[in-house]
C-alpha positions as CSV (number, residue, x, y, z in Angstrom):
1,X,0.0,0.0,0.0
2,X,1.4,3.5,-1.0
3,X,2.0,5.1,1.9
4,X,1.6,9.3,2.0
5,X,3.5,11.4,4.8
6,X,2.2,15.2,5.2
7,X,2.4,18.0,7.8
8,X,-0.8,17.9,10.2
9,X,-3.1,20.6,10.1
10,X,-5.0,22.0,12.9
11,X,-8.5,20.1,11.3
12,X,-6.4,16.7,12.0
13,X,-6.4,16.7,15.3
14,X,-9.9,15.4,16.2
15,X,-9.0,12.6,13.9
16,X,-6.0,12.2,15.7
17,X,-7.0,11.8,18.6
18,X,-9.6,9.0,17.7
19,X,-7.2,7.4,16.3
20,X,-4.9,7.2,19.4
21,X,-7.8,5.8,21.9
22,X,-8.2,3.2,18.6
23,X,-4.6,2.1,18.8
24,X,-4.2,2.4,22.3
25,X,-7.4,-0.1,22.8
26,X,-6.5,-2.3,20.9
27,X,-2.8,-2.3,22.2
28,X,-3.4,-3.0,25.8
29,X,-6.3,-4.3,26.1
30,X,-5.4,-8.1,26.9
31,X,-2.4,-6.5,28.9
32,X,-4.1,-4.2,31.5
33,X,-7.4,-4.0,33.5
34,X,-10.4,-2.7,31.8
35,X,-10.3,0.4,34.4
36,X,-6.4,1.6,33.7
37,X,-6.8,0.9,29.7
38,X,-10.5,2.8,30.1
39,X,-8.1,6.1,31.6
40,X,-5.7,5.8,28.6
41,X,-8.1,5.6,26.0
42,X,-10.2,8.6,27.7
43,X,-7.3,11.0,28.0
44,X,-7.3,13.4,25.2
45,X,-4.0,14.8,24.1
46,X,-4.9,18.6,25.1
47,X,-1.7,19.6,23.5
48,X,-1.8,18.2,20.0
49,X,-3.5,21.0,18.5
50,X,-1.0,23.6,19.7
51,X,1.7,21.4,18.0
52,X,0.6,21.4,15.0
53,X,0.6,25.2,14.6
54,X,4.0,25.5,16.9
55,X,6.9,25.1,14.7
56,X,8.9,23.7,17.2
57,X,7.2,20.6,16.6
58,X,6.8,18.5,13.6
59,X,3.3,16.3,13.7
60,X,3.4,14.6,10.7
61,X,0.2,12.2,9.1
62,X,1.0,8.8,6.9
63,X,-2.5,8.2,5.2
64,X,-3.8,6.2,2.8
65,X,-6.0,8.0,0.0
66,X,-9.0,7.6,2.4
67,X,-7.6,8.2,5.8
68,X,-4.9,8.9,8.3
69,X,-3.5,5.7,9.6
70,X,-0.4,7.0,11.6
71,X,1.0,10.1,12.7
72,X,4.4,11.5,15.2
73,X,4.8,14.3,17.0
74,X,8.5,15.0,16.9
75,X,9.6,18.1,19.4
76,X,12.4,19.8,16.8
77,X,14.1,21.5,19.6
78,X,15.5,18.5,21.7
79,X,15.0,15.4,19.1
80,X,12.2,13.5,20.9
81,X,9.8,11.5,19.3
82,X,6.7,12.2,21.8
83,X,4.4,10.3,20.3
84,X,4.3,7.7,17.6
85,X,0.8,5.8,16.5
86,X,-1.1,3.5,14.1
87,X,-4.2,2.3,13.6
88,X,-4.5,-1.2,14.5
89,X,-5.6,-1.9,10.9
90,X,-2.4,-0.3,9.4
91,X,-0.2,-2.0,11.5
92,X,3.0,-3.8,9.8
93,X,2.2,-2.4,6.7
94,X,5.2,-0.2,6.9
95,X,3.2,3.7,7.8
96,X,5.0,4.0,11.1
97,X,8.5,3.0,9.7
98,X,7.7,5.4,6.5
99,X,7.1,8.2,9.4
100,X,9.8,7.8,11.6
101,X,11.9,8.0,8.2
102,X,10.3,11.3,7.9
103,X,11.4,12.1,11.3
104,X,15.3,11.0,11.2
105,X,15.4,13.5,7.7
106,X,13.8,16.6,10.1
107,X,16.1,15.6,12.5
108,X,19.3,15.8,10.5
109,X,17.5,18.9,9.0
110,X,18.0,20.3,12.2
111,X,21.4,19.1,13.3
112,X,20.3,16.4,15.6
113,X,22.9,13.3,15.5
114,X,20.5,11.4,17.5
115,X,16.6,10.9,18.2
116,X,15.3,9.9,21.9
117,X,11.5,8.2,22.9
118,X,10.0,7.2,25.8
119,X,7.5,4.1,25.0
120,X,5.5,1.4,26.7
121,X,7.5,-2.1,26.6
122,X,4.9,-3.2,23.9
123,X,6.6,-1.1,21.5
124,X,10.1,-1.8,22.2
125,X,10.0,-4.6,19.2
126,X,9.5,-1.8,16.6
127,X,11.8,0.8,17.9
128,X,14.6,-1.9,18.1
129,X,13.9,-3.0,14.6
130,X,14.3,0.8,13.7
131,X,17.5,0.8,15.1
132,X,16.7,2.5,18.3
133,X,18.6,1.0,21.7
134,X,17.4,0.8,25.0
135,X,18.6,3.5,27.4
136,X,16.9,2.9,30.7
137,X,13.3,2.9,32.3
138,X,11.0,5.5,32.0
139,X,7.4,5.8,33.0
140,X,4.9,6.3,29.9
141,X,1.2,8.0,30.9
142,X,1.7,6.1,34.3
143,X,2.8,2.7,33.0
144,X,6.8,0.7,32.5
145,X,7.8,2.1,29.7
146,X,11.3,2.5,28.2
147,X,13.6,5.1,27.2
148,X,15.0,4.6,24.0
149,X,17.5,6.1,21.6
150,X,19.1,6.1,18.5
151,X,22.3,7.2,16.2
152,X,21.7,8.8,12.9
């Protein structure tokens, strides 16, 4: 499937958002209790929409001709990936490697030599595949998570 990376704008983010509870349902679901995955999936990302109009951020979209399946917010300033997510019916079709693709290029754009994430352990399989390396623990929204990194 073609895959199609382009700059979020500010009308995105409701659609963003639905598709983050959507991929974090279906991601830990059969891993947490009804009641913690309920608070994940209800917690709107209040700051999404200012990041798309900040430039210090890049929030980027990966869409298919119909739809957004996967989007990044990458903070420009520091070379974190904040958030990276895919709609359970994208995923391993290649849209969140395509992204983060898009991220290392704005990151060497802007003289980063490396890229940082924290992320829950159930995404530690596609980050190392990317290259990244586990740095430590970290807490993500609450949970073990991992902080990773990567060279580039």
């Amino acid at each position: 499937m073609e895959v199609t990376i382009r700059d979020a704008e500010p009308g995105d983010a409701s659609s963003l958002d639905v598709l983050r509870a959507q991929a974090l349902k279906a991601t830990f679901e059969d891993e947490y209790d009804r009641q913690t995955v309920g608070d994940l999936v209800a917690t709107v990302d209040e700051e999404l929409p200012d990041r798309i109009d900040d430039d210090r951020f890049l929030v980027a979209v990966a869409e298919t001709e119909v739809t957004p399946v996967s989007y990044v917010v990458f903070d420009r300033r520091n070379g974190t990936i904040l958030s990276i997510v895919t709609s359970p019916d994208y995923e391993r079709e290649g849209f969140a490697s395509a992204i983060l693709a898009h991220v290392e290029t704005a990151a060497n754009e802007h003289g980063h030599e490396s890229l940082s994430a924290v992320a829950p352990r159930s995404a530690l399989a596609f980050f190392e595949t990317c290259g990244f390396e586990t740095a430590g623990t970290a807490e993500w929204h609450g949970l073990p998570g991992v902080r990773l990194e990567k060279s580039i």
